[in-house]
C-alpha positions in Angstrom: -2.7 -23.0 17.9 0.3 -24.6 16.6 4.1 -23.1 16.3 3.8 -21.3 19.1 7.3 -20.4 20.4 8.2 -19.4 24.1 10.7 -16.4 24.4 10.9 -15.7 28.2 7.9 -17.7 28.9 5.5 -15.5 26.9 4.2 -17.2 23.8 4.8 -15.3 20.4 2.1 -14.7 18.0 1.9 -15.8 14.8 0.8 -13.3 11.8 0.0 -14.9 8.6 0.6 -12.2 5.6 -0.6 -12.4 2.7 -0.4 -10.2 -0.7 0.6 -10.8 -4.0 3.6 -8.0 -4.1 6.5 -9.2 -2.4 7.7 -5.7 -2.0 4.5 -4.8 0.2 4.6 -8.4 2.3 8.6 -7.2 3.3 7.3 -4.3 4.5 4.5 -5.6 6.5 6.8 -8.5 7.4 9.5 -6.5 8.6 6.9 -4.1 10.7 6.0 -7.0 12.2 8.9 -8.7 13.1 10.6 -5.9 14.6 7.3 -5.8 17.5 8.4 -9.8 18.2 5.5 -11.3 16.2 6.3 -14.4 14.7 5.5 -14.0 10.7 4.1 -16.3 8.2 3.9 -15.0 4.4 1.7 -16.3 1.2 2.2 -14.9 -2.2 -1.4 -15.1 -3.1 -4.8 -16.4 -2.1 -4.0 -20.1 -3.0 -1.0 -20.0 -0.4 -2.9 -17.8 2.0 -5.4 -21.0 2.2 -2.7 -23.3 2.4 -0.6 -22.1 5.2 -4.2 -21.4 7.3 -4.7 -24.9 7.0 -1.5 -26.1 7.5 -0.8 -23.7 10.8 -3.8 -21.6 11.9 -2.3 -18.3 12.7 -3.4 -15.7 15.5 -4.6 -13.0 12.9 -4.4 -12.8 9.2 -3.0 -10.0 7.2 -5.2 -10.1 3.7 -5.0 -8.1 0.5 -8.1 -7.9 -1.1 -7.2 -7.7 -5.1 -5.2 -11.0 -6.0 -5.2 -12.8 -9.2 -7.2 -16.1 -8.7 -8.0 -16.7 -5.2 -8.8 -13.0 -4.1 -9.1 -11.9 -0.4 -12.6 -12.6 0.1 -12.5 -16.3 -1.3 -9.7 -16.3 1.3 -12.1 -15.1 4.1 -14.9 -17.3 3.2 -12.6 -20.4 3.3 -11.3 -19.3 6.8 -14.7 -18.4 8.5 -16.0 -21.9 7.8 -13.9 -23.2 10.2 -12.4 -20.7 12.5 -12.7 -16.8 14.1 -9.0 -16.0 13.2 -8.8 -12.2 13.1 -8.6 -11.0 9.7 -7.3 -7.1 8.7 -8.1 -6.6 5.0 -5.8 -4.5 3.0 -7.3 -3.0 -0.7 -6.2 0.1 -3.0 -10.7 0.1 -3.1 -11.5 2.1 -0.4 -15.1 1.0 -1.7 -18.0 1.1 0.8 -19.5 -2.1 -0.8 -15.8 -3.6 -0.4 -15.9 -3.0 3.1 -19.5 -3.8 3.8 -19.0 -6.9 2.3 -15.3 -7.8 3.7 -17.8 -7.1 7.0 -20.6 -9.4 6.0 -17.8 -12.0 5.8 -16.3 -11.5 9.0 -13.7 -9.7 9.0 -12.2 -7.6 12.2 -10.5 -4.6 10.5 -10.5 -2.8 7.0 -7.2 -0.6 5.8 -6.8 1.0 2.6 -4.0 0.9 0.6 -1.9 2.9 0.2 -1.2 2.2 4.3 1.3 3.2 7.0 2.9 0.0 8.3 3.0 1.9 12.0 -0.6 2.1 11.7 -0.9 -1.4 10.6 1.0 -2.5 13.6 -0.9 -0.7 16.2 -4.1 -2.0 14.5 -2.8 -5.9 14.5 -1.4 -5.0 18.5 -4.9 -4.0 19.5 -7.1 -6.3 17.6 -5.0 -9.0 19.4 -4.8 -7.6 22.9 -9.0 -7.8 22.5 -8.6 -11.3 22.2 -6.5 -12.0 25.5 -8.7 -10.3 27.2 -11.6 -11.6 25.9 -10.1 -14.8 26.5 -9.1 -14.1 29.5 -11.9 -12.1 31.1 -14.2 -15.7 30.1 -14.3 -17.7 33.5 -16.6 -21.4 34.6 -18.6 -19.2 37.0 -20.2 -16.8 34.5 -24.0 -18.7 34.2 -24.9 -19.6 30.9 -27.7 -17.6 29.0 -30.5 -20.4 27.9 -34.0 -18.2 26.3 -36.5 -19.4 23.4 -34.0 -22.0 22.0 -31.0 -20.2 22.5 -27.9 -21.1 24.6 -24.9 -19.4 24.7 -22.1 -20.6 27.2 -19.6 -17.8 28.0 -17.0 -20.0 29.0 -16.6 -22.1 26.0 -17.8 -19.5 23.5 -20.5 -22.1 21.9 -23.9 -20.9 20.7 -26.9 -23.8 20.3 -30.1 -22.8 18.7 -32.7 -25.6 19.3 -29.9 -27.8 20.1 -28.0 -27.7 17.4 -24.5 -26.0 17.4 -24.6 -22.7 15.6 -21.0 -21.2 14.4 -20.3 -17.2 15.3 -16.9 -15.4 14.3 -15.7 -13.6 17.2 -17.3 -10.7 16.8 -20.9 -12.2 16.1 -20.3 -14.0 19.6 -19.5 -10.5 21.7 -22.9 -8.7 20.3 -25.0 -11.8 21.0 -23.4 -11.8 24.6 -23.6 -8.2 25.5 -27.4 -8.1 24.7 -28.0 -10.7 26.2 -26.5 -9.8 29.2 -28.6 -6.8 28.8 -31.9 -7.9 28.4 -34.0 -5.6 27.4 -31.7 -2.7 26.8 -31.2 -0.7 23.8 -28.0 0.0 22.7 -27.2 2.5 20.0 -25.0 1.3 17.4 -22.1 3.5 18.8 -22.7 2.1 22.1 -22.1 -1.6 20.5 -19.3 0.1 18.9 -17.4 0.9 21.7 -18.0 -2.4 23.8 -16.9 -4.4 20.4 -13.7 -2.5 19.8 -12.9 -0.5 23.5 -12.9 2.7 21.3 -9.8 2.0 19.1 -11.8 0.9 15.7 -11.7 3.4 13.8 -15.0 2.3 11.3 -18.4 3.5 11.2 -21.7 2.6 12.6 -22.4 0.1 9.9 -20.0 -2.5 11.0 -22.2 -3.4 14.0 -25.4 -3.5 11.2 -23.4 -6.1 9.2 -22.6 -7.9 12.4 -26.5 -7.5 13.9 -27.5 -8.5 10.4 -25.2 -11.9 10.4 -26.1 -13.0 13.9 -29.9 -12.6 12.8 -29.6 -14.7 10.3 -27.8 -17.6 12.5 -30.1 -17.3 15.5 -33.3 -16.6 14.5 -35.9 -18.7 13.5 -38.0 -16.2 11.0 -34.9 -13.9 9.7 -38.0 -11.5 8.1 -39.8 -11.2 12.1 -37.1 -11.2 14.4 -38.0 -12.4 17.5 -34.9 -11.6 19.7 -32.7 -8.9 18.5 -35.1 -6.4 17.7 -34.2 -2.8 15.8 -35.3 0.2 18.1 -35.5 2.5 14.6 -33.8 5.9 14.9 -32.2 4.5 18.1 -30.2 1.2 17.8 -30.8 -2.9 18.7 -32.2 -4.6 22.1 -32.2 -8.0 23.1 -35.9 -9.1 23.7 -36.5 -10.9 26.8 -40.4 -11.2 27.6 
């Protein structure tokens, strides 16, 4: 990351906010600021795109509804090149919304009208997942090499036959807990819980978006999955003959 600033020796995070009501990005802004987050704001999606490129933040604050360049256009740009944690805001508290906010990678989904406590706890928890997740990764863990697949725990990199395979950071913690767990089904409220440590508040069909993504990234026939396989009624296992 870039414009990271030191206060005591701990680094402060950057929050890139984004909506096109300036009234609602003071709110979120001052929420924000008064945890010790550093705060970036866009008035709209062309901005939003703009300051991503120009300083990638540590998590994205993103209306959904803007004039032009709307929140998902936003999230599509972003997931091409990075796994920045995104929080979607949206007066549609659509399930179709959500499902596809999901199928685009996003970490979180709130619906307007919102309480900024909430919003803070949510941003303070998505981004405590990522220390530790970042710093629970060590050299020693082996890498996990079957049919094709490679997945190095250190560095986060997936290969499929070789060829480097790009997973948000979501994508790349159900691929690694199945297969660590060859074998083993999981429920989709088991995934659930090792994907968000109990505090997303969601459904069940998050992790179907997320199996359903990963499918498509890693395996070779997408209609006759060969390695995450669906235990119907039950949940998903990663097949290791």
């Amino acid at each position: 990351m870039i414009d990271v600033f030191w206060n005591g020796g701990v680094s402060v995070q950057n929050i890139l906010v984004v909506d096109d009501d300036p009234k609602i990005v003071k709110i979120i802004e001052h929420c924000l600021l008064r945890e010790g987050y550093q705060v970036t704001t866009a008035l709209g999606g062309k901005q939003a795109i703009e300051e991503f490129l120009r300083q990638e933040p540590d998590l994205i604050v993103l209306d959904l509804m803007m004039p032009l360049v709307d929140g998902f256009q936003v999230c599509r740009t972003v997931r091409e090149t990075s796994s920045t944690p995104i929080i979607i805001l949206s007066v549609r508290n659509d399930e179709l919304d959500k499902i596809l906010g999901f199928n685009l990678g996003i970490d979180d989904y709130l619906s307007k009208p919102f309480s900024p406590v909430e919003l803070c706890l949510r941003v303070k928890a998505i981004l405590r997942r990522t220390r530790q997740e970042k710093a629970s990764v060590t050299p020693d863990i082996p890498n996990f090499c079957y049919n094709g697949v490679s997945v190095n725990p250190s560095t986060r990199e997936v290969f499929v036959d070789d060829s480097p395979i790009e997973l948000t950071a979501k994508e790349f913690d159900v691929l690694w807990f199945l297969a660590k767990h060859p074998n083993i089904v999981f429920t989709r409220k088991q995934l659930l819980y090792q994907l968000y440590q109990g505090e997303y508040l969601g459904n069940d069909e998050s992790v179907t978006v997320l199996v359903s993504r990963l499918r498509d990234k890693i395996e070779r026939d997408k209609g006759n999955p060969a390695l995450i396989h669906t235990v119907r009624g039950v949940g998903y296992k990663f097949i290791v003959d």
